[in-house]
DOVEXRO-463252 format. One record per residue (C-alpha): y, x, z; residue in one letter. Coordinates in steps of 0.1 Angstrom, whole numbers, plus 5000, padded with zeros to 4 digits. Last residue first. Layout:
// residues N
YXZa...
END
This chain:
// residues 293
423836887302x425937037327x427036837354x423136707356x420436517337x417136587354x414236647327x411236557343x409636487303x412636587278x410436907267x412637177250x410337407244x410537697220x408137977201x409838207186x408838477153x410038817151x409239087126x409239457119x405939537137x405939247162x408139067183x407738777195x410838567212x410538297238x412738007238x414137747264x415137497253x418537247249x419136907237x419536807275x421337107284x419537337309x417737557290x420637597260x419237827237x420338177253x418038377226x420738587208x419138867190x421239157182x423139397154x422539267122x422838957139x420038667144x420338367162x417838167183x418237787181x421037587205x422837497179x425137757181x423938037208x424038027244x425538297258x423638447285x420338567266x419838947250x417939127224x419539467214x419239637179x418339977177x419440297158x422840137157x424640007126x428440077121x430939847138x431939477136x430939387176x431238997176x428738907207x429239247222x432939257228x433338837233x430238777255x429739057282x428238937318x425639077334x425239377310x428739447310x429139437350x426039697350x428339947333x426340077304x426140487308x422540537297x422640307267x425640547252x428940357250x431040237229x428539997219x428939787253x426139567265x424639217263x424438927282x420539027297x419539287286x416739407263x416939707237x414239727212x414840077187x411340137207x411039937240x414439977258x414639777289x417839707311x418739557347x415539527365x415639287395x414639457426x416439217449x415738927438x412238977438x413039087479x414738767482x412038577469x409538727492x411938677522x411938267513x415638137518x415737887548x419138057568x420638137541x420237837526x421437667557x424737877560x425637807527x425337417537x427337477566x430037627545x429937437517x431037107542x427936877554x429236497546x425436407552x423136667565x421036827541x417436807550x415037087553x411937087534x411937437531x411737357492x414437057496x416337357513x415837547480x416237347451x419937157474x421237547478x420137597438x421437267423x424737347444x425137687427x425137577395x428737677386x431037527407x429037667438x429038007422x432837997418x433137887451x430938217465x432438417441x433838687468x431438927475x428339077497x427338787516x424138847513x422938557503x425938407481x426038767465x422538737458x423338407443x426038567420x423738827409x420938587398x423238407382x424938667361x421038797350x418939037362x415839157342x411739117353x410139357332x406239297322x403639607312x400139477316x397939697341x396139387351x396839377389x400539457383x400739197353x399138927378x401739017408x404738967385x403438697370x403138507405x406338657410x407538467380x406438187394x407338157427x411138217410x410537927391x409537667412x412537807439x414737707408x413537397407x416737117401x418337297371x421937447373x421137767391x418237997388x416238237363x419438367346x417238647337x415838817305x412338787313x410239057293x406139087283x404739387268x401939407252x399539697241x396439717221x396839347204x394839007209x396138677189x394638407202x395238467237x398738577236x399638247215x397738087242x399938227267x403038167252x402337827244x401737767279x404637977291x406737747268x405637417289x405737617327x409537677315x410137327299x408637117328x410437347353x414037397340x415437627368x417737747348x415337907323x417838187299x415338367274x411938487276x410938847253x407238887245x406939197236x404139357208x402439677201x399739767174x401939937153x404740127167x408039837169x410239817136x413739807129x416039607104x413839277110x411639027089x411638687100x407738597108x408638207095x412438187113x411837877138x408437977143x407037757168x408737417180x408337197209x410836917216x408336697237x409936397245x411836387208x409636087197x409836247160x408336557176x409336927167x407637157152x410237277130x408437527103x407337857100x415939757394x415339947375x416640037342x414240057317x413940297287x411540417258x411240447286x415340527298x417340457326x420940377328x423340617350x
END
């Protein structure tokens, strides 16, 4: 059964830079006005998809944080929509950080969600050993996280060393406090007619009843849903959206913009009464090509 808080489940211009090494843009959509409306004086601050992307990540979360500082409101709410890991070179970076976060917004009474994404799910999986995707997860950005983390322990990989042993390793060397944020992931927020997940979830049925599966992994269903509107509309990452730039549906907000492909960002999303604006970094500085760019 889904949980509500509203609800929570627990566990104008381009900006950017002729040069192209920064990549930074604010307001994509100048204050685009939306169907709904959050209660006056209340904002979230929604994240989308990071990948390990460390220049990019602590680059947005600048821009974040001054935009937060310039512009004070009564009550704020701040929301990571997973897929925190895998395919970029510093995952463990990330994951420090967003406990750091974590701890900060406890201390200071400010509301922040921490969601779980596909990736997240699959490493715990690889951790735990708890399924049966462990070569799937490999394939898919799994490597970048094993080699993230035992460079992190500072433990070397030996050469020729089969998936097995190296599974075994990162295991072995993976921080308790990081597998305990892991671990108590949230799954899905509802703030006002807001509803935050991570892929997306199924209209057929009610928010309390989504199948955790769906919000970890639904595209096709939920991306191209043609039915009558909702009372809310739902902001999600996961599937990265067409030219890598937020999109806007009549019933979502897609804000997958590509972290971990070289033209890619990361992207934040404000919301505000009835409108949204992003703020975006796509930095090219310490950016690693990989498999997936």
């Amino acid at each position: 059964m889904m949980k509500s808080r509203n609800t929570h489940f627990h566990r104008p211009v381009d900006m950017e830079s002729k040069n192209n090494d920064k990549r930074t843009m604010f307001g994509l959509f100048p204050k685009k006005k939306l169907r709904v409306s959050l209660a006056k004086g209340e904002r979230v601050i929604a994240i989308g998809d990071i990948h390990g992307q460390k220049r990019r990540f602590k680059e947005l979360m600048s821009l974040v944080d001054k935009y937060r500082a310039d512009n004070p409101i009564e009550k704020e709410t701040l929301l990571f929509l997973g897929d925190y890991v895998d395919r970029g070179p510093h995952s463990p970076y990330i994951i420090d950080k967003l406990i750091k976060r974590k701890k900060e917004a406890k201390k200071t009474g400010q509301e922040a969600f921490f969601l779980q994404g596909n990736h997240e799910t699959l490493t715990l999986e690889a951790l735990e050993q708890s399924g049966t995707r462990e070569e799937v997860w490999w394939r898919n950005g799994g490597k970048e996280t094993v080699e993230s983390y035992l460079s992190y322990a500072g433990v070397e990989i030996p050469e020729g060393a089969s998936l097995k042993t190296q599974l075994k390793m990162f295991r072995a060397n993976f921080p308790k406090k990081h597998l305990q944020f892991l671990k108590n992931l949230d799954q899905l927020e509802r703030i006002g007619p807001l509803v935050f997940v991570h892929a997306g979830i199924n209209f057929d049925r009610k928010l309390k009843d989504q199948r955790v599966e769906d919000i970890h992994w639904i595209r096709g269903p939920f991306l191209n849903w043609q039915g009558s509107e909702k009372k809310y509309l739902v902001v999600h990452g996961h599937s990265i959206t067409p030219r890598m730039r937020p999109e806007i549906k009549p019933h979502r907000i897609g804000i997958d913009t590509g972290s971990y492909k070289q033209k890619g960002r990361i992207t934040a999303a404000i919301f505000e009464g009835n409108k949204v604006r992003f703020l975006s970094s796509g930095t090219l500085k310490e950016y690693k090509k990989n498999m997936f760019s």
